[in-house]
C-alpha atoms as a printed R data frame, in Angstrom:
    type eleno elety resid chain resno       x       y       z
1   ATOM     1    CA   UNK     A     1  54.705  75.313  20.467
2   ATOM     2    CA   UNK     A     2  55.817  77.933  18.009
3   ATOM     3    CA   UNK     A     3  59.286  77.195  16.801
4   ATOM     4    CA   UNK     A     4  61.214  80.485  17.624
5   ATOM     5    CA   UNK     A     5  62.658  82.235  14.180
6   ATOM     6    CA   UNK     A     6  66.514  82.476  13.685
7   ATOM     7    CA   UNK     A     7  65.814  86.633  13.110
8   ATOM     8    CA   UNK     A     8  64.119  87.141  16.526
9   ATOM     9    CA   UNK     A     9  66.449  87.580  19.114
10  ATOM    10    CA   UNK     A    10  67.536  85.609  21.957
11  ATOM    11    CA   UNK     A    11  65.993  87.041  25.045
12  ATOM    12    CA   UNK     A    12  68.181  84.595  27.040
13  ATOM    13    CA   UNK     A    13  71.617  84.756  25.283
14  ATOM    14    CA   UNK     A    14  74.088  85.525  27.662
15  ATOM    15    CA   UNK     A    15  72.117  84.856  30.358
16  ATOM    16    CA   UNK     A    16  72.660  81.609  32.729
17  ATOM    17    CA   UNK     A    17  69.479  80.181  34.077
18  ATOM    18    CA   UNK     A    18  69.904  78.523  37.155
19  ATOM    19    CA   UNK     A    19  68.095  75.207  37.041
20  ATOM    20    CA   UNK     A    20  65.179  74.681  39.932
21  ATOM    21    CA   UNK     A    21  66.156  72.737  42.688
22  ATOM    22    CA   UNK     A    22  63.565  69.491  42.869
23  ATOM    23    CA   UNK     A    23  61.388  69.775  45.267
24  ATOM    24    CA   UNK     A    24  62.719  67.315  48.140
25  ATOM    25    CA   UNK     A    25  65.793  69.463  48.142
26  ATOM    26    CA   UNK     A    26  63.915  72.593  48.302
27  ATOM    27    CA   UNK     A    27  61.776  71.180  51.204
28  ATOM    28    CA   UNK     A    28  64.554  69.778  52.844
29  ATOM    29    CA   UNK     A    29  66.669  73.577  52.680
30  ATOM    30    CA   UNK     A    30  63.780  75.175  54.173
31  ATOM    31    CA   UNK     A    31  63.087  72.832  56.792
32  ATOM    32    CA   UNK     A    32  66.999  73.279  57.831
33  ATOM    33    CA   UNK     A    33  66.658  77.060  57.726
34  ATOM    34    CA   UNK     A    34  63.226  77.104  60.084
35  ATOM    35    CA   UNK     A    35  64.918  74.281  62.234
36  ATOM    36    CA   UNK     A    36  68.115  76.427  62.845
37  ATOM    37    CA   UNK     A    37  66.232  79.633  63.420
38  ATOM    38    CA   UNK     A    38  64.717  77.850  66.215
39  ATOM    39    CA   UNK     A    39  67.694  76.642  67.469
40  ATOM    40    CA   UNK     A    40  69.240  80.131  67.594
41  ATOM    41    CA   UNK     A    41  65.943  81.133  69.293
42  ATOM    42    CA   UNK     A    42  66.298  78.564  71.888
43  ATOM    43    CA   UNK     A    43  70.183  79.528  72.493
44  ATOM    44    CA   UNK     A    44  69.130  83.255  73.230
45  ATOM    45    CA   UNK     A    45  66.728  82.102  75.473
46  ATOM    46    CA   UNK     A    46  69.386  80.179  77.102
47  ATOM    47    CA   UNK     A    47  71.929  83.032  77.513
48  ATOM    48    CA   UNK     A    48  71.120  85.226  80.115
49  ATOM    49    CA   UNK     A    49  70.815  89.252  78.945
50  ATOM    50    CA   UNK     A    50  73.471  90.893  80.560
51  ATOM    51    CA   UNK     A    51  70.555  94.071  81.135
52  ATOM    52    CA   UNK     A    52  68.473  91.198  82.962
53  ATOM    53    CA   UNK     A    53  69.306  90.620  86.969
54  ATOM    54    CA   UNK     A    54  66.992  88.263  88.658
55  ATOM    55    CA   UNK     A    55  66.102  88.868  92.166
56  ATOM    56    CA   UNK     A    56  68.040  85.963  93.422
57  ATOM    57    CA   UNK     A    57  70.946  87.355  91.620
58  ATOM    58    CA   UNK     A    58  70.840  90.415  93.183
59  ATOM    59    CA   UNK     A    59  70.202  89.067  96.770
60  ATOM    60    CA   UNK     A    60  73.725  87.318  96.343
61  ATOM    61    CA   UNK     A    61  75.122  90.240  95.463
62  ATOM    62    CA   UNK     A    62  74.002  92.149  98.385
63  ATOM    63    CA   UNK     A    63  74.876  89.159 100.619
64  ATOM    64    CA   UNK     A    64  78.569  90.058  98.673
65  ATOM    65    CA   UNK     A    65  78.737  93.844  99.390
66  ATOM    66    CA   UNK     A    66  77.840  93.147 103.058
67  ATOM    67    CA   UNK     A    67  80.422  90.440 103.593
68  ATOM    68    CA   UNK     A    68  82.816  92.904 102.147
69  ATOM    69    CA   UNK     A    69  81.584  96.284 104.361
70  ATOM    70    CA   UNK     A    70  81.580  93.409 107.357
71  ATOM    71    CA   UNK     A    71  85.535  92.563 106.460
72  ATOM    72    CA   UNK     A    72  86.691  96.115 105.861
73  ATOM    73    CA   UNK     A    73  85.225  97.761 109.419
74  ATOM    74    CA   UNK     A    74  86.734  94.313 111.383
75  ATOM    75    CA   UNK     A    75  89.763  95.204 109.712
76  ATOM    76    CA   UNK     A    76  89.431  99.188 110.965
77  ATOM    77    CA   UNK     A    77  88.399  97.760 114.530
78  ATOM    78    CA   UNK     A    78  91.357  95.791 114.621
79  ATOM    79    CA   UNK     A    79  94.015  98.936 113.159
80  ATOM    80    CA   UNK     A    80  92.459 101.056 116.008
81  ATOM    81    CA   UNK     A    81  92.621  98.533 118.576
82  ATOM    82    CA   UNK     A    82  95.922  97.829 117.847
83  ATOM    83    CA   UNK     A    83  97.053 101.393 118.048
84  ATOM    84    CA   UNK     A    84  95.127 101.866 121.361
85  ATOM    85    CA   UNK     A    85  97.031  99.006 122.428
86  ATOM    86    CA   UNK     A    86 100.347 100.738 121.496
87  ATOM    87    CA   UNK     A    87  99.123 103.824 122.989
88  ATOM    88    CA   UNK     A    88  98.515 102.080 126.427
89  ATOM    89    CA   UNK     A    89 101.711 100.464 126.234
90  ATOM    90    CA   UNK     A    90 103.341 103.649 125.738
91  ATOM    91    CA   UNK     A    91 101.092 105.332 128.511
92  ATOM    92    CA   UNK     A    92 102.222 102.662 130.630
93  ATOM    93    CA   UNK     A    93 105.593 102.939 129.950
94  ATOM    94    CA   UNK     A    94 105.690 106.422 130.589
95  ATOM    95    CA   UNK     A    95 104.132 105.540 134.426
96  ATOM    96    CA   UNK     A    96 107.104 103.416 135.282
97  ATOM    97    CA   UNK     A    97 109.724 104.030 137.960
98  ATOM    98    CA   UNK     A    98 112.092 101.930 139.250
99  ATOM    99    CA   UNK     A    99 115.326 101.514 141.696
100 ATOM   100    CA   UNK     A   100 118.129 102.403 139.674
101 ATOM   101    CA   UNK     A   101 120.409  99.389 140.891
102 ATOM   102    CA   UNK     A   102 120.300  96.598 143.179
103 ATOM   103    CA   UNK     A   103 122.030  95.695 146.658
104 ATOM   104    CA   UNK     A   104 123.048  98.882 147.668
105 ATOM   105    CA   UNK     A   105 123.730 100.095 151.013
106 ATOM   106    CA   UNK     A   106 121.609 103.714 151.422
107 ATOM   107    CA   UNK     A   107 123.871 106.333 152.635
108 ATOM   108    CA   UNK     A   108 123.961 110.686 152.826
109 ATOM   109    CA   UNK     A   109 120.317 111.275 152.611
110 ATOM   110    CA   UNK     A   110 119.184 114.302 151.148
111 ATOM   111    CA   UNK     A   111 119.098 117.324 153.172
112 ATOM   112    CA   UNK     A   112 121.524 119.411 154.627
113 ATOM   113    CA   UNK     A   113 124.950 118.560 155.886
114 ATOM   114    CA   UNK     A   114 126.142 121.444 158.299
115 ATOM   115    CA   UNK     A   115 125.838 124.602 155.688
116 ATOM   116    CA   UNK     A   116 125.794 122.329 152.627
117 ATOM   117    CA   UNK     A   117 122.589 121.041 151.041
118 ATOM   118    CA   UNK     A   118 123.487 117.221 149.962
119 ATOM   119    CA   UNK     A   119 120.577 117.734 147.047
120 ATOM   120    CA   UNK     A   120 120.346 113.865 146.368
121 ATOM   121    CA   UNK     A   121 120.943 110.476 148.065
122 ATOM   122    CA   UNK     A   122 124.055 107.594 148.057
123 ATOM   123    CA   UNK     A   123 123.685 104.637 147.394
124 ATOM   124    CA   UNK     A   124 127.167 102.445 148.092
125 ATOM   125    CA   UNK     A   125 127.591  99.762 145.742
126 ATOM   126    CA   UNK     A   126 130.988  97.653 144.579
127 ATOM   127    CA   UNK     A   127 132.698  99.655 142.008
128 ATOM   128    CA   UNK     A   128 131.887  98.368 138.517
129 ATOM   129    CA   UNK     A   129 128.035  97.535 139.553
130 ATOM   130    CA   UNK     A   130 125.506  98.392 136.737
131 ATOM   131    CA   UNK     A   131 122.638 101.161 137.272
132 ATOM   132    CA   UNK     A   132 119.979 101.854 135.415
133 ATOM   133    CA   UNK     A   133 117.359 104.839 134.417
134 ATOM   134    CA   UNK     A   134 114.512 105.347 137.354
135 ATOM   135    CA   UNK     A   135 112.459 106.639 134.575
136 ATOM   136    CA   UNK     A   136 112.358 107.051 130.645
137 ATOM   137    CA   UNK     A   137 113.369 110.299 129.482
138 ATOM   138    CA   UNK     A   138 116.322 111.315 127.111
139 ATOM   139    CA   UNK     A   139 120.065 111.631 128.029
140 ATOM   140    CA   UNK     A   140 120.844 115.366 128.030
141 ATOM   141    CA   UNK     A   141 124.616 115.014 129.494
142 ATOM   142    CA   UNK     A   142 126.794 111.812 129.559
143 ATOM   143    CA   UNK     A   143 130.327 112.587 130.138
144 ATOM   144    CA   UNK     A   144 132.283 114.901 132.856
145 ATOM   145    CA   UNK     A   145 130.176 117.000 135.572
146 ATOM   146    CA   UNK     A   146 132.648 118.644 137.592
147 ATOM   147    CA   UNK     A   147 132.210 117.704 141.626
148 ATOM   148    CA   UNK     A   148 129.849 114.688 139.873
149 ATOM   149    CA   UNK     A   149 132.270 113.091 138.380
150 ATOM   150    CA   UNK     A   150 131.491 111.375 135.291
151 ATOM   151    CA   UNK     A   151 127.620 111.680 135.058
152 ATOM   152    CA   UNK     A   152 124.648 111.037 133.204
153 ATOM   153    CA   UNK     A   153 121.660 113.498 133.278
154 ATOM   154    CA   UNK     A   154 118.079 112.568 132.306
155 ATOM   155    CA   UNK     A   155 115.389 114.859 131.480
156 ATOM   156    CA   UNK     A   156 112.060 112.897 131.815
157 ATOM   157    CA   UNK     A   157 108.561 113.941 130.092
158 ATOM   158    CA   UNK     A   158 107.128 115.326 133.342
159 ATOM   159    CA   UNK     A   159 109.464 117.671 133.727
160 ATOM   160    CA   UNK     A   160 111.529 116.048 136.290
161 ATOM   161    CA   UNK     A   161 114.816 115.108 135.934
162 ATOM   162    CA   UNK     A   162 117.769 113.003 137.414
163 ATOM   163    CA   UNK     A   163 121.348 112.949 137.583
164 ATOM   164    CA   UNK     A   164 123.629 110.060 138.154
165 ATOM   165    CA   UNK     A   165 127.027 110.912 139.430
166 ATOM   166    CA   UNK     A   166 130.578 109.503 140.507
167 ATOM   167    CA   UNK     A   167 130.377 106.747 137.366
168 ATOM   168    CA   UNK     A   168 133.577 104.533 136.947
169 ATOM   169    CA   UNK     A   169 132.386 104.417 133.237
170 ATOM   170    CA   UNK     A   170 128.849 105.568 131.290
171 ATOM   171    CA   UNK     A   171 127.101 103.474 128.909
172 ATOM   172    CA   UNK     A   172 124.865 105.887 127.038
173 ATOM   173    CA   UNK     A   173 125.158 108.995 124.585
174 ATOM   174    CA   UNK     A   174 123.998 111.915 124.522
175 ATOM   175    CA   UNK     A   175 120.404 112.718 122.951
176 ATOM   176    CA   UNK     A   176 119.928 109.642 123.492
177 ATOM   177    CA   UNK     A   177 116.397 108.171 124.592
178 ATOM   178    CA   UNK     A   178 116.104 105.473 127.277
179 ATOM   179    CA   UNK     A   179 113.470 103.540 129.122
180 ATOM   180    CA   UNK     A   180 112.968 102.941 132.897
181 ATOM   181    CA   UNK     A   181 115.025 100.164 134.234
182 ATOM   182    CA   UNK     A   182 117.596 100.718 131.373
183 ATOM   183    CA   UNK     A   183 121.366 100.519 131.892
184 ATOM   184    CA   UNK     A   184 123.110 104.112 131.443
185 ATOM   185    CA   UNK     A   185 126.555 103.258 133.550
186 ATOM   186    CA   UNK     A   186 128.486 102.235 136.171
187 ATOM   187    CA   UNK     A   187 129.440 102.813 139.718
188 ATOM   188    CA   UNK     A   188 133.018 104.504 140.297
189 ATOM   189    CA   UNK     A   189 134.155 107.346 142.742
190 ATOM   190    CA   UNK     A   190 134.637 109.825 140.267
191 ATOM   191    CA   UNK     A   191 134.506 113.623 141.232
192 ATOM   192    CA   UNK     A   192 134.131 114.744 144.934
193 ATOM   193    CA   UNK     A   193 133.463 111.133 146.227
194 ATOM   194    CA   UNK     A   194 134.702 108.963 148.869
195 ATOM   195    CA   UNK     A   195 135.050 105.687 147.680
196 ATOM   196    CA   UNK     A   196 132.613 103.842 145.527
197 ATOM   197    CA   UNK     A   197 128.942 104.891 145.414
198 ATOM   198    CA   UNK     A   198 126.071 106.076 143.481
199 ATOM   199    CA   UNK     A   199 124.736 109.846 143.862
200 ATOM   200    CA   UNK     A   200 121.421 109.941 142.551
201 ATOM   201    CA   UNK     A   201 119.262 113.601 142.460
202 ATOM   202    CA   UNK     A   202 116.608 114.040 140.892
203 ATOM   203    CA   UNK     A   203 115.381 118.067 140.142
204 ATOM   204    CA   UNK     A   204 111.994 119.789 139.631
205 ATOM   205    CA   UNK     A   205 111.961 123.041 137.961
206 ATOM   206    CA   UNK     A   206 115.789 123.446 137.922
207 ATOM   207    CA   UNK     A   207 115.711 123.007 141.723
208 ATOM   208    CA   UNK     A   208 116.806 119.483 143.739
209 ATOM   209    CA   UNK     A   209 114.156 117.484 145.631
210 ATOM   210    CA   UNK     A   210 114.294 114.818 147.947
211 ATOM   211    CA   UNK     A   211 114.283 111.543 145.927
212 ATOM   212    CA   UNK     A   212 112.917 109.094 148.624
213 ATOM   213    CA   UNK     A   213 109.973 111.044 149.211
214 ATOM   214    CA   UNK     A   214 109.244 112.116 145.818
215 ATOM   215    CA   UNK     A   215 110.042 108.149 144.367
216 ATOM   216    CA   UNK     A   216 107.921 106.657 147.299
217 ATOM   217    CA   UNK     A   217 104.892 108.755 145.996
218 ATOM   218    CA   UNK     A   218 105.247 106.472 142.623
219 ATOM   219    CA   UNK     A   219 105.929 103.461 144.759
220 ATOM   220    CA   UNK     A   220 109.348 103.016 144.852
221 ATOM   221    CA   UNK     A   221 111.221 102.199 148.267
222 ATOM   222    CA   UNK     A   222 114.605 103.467 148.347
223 ATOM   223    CA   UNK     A   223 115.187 102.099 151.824
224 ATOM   224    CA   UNK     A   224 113.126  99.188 151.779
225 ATOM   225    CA   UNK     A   225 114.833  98.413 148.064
226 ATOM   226    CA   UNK     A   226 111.297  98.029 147.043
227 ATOM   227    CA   UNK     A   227 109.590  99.027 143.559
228 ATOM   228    CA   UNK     A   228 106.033  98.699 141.835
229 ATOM   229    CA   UNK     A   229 105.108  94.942 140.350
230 ATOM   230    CA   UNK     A   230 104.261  96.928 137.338
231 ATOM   231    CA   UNK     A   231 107.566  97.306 136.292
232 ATOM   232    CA   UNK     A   232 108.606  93.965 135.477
233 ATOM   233    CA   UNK     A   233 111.878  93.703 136.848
């Protein structure tokens, strides 16, 4: 080997050579590097690609969307059964008419007395006793009605409507709504009355009509005392 000369110059100086790894080590670093390429390999296979959707994958999430569409229209059925219920009840409710007190002793009937028309019925109960609506409607007078005493006046949603005179005391408002069977005052001789007693009319079209024929059409008995089953009472 030719000794290098002091003059030439150092092709290396500066320079820091990195010595060459022996050869196990150098087998042993690539064998690492292939080894954990294929374990990172092996790991991707394992992952699933969120682009990839097997068939079985996408059968459960049919099955998903249909249990959810099944839960959603039972839930719809059972809104709009529910309000057909209501609407039946109401419909129902609406139907009902009812004696407006019990244990009553049926006096005047409607028609005319000499040149007077007597445009509703009495019904002679102890003062104090409790009578009720014959039909829903709302409460368009509750207070003084000159010859009727204290009264109460219903207007009911067929156009129909009934007035309660001769009350020792009334239990309801004006405006305000009430159902069949519910309590608006009570008995008295208030007015042009003649002891205790109940004057019930009921009016079609602004003009009086006989109440026992027109309530016996809906199944209510004034001189039996009986009404409908439906009624619940």
């Amino acid at each position: 080997m030719r000794q290098r000369l002091s003059s030439e110059p150092d092709r290396y100086r500066g320079r820091r050579r990195v010595p060459t790894p022996p050869r196990s080590r150098y087998a042993a670093v690539v064998t690492t590097a292939f080894v954990g390429a294929g374990l990172v390999a092996l790991g991707a296979q394992a992952m699933p690609d969120a682009k990839t959707v097997t068939p079985a994958a996408l059968a459960d999430m049919e099955l998903a969307n249909l249990a959810g569409q099944d839960l959603a229209e039972r839930a719809a059925d059972a809104e709009r059964a529910s309000r057909g219920s209501e609407r039946s009840a109401d419909q129902a409710e609406s139907d009902i008419w009812q004696l407006p007190l019990r244990g009553y002793q049926l006096d005047s009937p409607y028609g005319m007395q000499g040149d007077t028309l007597h445009g509703g019925i009495d019904l002679v109960a102890p003062e104090g006793t409790p009578y009720n609506a014959v039909h829903a409607g709302k409460v368009t007078k509750a207070g003084w009605f000159g010859g009727y005493g204290y009264a109460v006046i219903v207007q009911h949603p067929d156009g129909t409507e009934a007035i309660y005179g001769h009350s020792s005391q009334i239990t309801v408002t004006e405006g305000q709504e009430v159902k069949a069977g519910e309590q608006l005052g009570l008995v008295g001789a208030t007015g042009h009355a003649y002891g205790a007693h109940l004057h019930l009319e009921l009016h079609l079209n602004g003009s009086p009509i006989d109440p026992m024929a027109f309530l016996a059409e809906r199944g209510v008995d004034l001189d039996l005392e009986v009404e409908p089953i439906n009624t619940g009472s």
